[in-house]
Legacy VTK file of the C-alpha trace (Angstrom):
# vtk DataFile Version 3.0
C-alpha trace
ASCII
DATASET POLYDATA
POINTS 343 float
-7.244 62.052 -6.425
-3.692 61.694 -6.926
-0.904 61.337 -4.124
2.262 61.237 -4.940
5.675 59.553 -2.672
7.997 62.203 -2.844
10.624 60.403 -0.476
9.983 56.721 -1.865
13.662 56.354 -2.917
14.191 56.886 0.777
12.639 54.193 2.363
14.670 51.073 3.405
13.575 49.271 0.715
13.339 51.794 -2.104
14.477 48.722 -5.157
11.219 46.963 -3.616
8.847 49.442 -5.472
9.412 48.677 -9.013
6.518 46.249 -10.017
4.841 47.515 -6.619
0.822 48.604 -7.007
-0.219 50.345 -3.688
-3.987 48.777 -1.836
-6.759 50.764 -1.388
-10.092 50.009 0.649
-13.474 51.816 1.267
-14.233 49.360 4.330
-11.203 48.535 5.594
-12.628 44.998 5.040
-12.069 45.036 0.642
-8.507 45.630 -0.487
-8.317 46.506 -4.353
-4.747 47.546 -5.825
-4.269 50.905 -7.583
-0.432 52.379 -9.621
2.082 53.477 -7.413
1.687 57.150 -7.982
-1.607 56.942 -6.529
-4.377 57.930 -9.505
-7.672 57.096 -7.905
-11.246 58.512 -8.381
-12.982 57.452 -5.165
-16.508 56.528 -5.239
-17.085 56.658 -1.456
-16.252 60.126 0.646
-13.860 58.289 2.801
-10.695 55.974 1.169
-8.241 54.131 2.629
-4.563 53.670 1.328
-2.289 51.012 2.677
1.600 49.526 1.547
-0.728 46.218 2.482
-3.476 45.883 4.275
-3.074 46.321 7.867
-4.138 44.143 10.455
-6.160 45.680 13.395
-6.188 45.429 17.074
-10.141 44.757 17.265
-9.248 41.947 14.759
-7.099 40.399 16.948
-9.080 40.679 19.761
-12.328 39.176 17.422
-9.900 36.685 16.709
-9.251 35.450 19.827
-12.589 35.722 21.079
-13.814 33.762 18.140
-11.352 31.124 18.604
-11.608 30.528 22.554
-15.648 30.442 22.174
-14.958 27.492 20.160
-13.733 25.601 23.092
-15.308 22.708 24.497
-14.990 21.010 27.556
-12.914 17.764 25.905
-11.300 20.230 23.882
-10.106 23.166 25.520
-8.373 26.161 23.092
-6.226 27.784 25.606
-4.350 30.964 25.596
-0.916 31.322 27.281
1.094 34.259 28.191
4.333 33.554 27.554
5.338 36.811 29.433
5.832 40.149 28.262
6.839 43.064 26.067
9.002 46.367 27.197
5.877 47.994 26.733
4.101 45.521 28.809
1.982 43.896 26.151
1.118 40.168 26.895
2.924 37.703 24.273
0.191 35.413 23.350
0.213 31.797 22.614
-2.605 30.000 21.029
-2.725 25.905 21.936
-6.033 23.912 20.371
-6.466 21.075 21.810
-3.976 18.323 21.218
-1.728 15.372 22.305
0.534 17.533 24.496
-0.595 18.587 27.824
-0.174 22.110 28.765
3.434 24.228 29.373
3.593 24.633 32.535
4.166 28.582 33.889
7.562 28.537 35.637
7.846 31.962 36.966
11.177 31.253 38.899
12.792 30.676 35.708
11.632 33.726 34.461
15.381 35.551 33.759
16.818 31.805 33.364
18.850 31.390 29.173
17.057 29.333 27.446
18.993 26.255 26.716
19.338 23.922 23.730
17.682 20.901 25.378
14.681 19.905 22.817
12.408 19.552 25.830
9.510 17.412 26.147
10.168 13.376 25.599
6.367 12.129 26.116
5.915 11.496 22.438
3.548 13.870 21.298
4.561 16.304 18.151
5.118 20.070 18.007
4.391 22.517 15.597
5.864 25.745 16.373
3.913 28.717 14.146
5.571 32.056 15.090
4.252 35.359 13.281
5.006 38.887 12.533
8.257 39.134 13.889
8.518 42.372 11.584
5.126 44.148 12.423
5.132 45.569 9.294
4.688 42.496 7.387
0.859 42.333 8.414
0.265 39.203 5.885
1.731 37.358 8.683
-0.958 37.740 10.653
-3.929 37.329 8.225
-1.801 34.153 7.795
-2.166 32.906 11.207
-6.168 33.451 11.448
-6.416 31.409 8.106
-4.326 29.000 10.016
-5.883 29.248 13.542
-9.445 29.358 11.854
-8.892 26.161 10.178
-7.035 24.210 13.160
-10.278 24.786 15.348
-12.987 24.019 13.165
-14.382 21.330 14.754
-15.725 20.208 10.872
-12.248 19.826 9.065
-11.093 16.881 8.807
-7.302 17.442 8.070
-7.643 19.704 11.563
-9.303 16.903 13.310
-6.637 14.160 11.902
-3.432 16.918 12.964
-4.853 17.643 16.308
-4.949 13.369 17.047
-1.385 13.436 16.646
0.264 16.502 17.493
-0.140 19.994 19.744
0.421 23.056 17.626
1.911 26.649 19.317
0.874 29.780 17.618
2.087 32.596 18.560
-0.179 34.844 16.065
2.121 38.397 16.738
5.629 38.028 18.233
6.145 42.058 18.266
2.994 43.444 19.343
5.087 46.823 20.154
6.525 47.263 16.482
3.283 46.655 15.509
1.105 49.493 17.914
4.109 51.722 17.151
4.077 51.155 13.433
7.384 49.885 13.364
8.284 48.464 9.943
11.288 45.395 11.326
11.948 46.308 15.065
10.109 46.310 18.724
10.133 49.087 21.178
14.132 48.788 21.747
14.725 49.008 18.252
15.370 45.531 17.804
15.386 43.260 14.586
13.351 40.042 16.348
14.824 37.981 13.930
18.435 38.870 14.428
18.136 38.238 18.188
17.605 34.594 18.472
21.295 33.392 19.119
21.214 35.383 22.440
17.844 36.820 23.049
17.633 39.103 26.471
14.855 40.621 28.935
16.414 43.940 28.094
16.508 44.146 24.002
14.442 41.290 23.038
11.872 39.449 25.413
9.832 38.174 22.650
12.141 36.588 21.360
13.807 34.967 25.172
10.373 34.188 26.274
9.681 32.551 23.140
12.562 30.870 22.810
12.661 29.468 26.478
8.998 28.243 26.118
10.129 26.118 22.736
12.766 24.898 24.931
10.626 23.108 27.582
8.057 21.732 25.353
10.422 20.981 22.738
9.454 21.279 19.096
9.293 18.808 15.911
8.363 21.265 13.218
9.020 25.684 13.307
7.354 28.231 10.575
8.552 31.719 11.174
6.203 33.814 8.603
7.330 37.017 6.715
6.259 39.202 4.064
8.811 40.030 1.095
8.864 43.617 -0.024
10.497 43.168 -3.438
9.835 38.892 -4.557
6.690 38.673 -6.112
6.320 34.646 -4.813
5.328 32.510 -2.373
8.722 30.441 -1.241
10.615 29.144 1.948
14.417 29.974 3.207
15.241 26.722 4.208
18.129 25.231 6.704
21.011 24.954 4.335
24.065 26.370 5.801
23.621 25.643 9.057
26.158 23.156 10.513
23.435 20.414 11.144
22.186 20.098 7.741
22.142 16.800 6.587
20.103 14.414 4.396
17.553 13.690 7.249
17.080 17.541 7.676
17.139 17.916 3.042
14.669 15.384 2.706
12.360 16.696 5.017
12.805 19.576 3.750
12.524 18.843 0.028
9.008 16.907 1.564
7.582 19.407 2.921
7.763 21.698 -0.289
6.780 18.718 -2.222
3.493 18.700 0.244
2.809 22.602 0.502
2.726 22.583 -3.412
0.407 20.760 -3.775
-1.558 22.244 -1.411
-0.969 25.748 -2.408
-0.656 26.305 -6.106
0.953 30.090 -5.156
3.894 28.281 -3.215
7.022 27.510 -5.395
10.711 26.339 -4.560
12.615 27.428 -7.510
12.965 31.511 -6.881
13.529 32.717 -3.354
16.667 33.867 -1.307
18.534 30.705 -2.549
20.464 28.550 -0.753
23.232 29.662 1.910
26.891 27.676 1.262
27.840 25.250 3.510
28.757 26.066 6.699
27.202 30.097 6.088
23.995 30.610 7.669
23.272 33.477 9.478
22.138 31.671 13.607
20.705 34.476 14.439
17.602 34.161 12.336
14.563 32.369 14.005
14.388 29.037 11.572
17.995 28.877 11.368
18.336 28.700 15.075
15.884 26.529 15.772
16.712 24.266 13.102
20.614 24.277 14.811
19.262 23.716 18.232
16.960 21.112 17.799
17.845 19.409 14.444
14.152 19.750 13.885
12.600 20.701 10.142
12.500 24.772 10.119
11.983 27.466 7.603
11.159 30.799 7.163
8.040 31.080 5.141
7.853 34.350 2.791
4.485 35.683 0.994
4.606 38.548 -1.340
3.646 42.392 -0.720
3.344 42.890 -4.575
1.396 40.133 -6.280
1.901 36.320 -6.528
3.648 35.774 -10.276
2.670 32.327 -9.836
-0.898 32.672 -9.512
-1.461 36.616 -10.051
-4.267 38.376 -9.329
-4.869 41.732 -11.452
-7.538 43.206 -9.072
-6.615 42.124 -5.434
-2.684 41.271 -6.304
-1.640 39.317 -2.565
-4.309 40.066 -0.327
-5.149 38.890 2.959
-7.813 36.599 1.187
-5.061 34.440 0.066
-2.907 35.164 3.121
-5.411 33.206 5.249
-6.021 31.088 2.932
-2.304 29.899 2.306
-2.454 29.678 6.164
-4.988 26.990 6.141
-3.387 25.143 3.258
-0.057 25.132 5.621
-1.839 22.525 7.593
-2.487 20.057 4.487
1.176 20.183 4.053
2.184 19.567 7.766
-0.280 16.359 7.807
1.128 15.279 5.075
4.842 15.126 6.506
3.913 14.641 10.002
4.697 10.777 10.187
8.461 12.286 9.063
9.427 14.876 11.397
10.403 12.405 14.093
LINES 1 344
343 0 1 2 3 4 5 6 7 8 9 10 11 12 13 14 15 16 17 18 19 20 21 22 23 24 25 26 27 28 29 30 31 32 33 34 35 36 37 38 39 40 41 42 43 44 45 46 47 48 49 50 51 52 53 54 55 56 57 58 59 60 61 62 63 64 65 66 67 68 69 70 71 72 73 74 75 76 77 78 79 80 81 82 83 84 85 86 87 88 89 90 91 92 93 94 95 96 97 98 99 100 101 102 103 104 105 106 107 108 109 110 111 112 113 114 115 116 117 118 119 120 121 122 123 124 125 126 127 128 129 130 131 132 133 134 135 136 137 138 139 140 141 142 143 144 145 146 147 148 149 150 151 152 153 154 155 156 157 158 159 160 161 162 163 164 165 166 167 168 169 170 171 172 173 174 175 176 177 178 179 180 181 182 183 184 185 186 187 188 189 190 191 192 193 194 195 196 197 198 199 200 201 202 203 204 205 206 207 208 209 210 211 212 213 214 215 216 217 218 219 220 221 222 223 224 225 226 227 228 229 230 231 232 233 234 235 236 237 238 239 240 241 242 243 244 245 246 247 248 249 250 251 252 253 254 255 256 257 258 259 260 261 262 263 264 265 266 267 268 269 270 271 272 273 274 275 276 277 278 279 280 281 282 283 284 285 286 287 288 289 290 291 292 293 294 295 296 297 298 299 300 301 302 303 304 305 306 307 308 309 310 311 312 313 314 315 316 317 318 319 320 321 322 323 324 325 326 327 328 329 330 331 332 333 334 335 336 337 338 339 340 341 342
């Protein structure tokens, strides 16, 4: 079989597909890599052929189901709707059990701005984990279940030490529209998610206001927005430099945290990446940067290759969402590492 991308130089990120081998599965559950052009023999009668591997509805839903079985009666894993999308999809939160008791619905206060009040004073951490803001970066995703997997494994000890001192928020898919429509980097307005969190509304953005109004009341210690990177081949951060709060509480706990995450992820690296905005230059509409203005709280935006990890590659598999989830669970080696920091 070979298929060929006759239009490739017209998609948004054309420069991205130069070092670029395209995934292939027989199961849906397997992703191999093949060349670009595609030149395949199949040995099955049915093949499919993915950018990445994609990351299904019943997945989700197994997911979830998985997750809230796990619940106990001392240690409830609840699930939240923080309210919902223009195509009235439920925006999910995830909360294992934790320090924190639980946000409280405020319906009243449904169309109320978020403000920039941290929130919540009783002492107890928060870890903010928001995914998928651009559906089509579906290693997001496998990124949260390797994350959400390991936080409620009643076994794991780093999970068991984490969830002691601290209540984590996960919301696992921020734009379930873009991601039923097949939307590469918008929801069903059209929106870019993470260009809409200086003034998020009901009308253009409700992920992102809901979201954002729900950080505000329980307030927030520690934020990971997760992408996927079309054209780096590495695992890396964009950090908080630039914004007008950045300061050498903010650049050491920054510099900590990628000390920690190294070491627990051998794929992560903080030499290449985006680099550094100037002072004074970052772009507040962007999720971490926001946050990380608002609430003077440790925030980055957490990247993870579509290619292959030149780090740590992998000639048959290149990134897959093996080592999605698996760089998902390492995340929380790192946070327990830093936690005694972040406040």
């Amino acid at each position: 079989m070979r298929l060929q991308l006759v239009n490739a130089g017209e998609a948004s990120y054309a420069a991205a597909y130069g070092g670029y081998r395209a995934c292939a599965s027989y199961d849906m559950q397997d992703w191999f890599r093949g060349v670009l052009t595609i030149s395949h023999s199949p040995e099955h009668d049915a093949v499919q052929y993915a950018y990445f591997a994609p990351y299904s509805l019943d997945r989700a839903a197994t997911l979830l189901a998985r997750t809230l079985g796990r619940s106990r009666p001392d240690a409830l894993v609840r699930l939240q709707v923080l309210g919902r999308t223009l195509d009235g999809r439920d925006l999910e939160l995830l909360r294992p059990p934790g320090s924190a008791p639980p946000l409280a619905a405020d319906p009243a206060a449904v169309s109320t701005p978020p403000s920039t009040s941290a929130g919540s004073c009783d002492g107890a951490l928060r870890i903010w984990i928001i995914a998928r803001q651009h559906p089509g970066e579906s290693m997001a995703e496998w990124f949260a279940e390797g994350l959400v997997e390991r936080l409620t494994d009643p076994e794991d000890g780093i999970a068991h030490s984490l969830l002691g001192r601290a209540t984590f928020f996960v919301v696992r898919n921020i734009n379930p529209d873009g991601s039923f429509r097949g939307h590469l980097r918008t929801n069903a307005a059209g929106t870019n998610l993470n260009r809409a969190w200086a003034a998020p509304s009901l009308d253009s953005s409700p992920e992102v206001f809901h979201t954002l109004r729900a950080i505000e009341k329980e307030g927030v210690d520690m934020f990971v927005d997760v992408h996927g990177d079309e054209d780096l081949p590495h695992v890396f951060i964009a950090g908080l430099e630039g914004i007008p709060r950045w300061d050498s509480r903010l650049a050491g706990l920054q510099a900590a945290f990628c000390d920690a995450f190294g070491r627990h992820a051998p794929e992560f690296q903080a030499t290449r990446g985006y680099g550094a905005d100037k002072p004074g230059s970052a772009n507040l509409t962007v999720a971490s940067k926001q946050i990380g203005q608002r609430f003077a709280c440790l925030s980055v935006t957490l990247e993870m290759p579509f290619k292959d990890c030149a780090e740590l590659p992998n000639e048959r598999v290149g990134w897959s969402p093996g080592r999605s989830k698996r760089l998902g669970a390492a995340l929380l080696g790192a946070v327990n590492d830093i936690l005694h920091m972040l406040r």
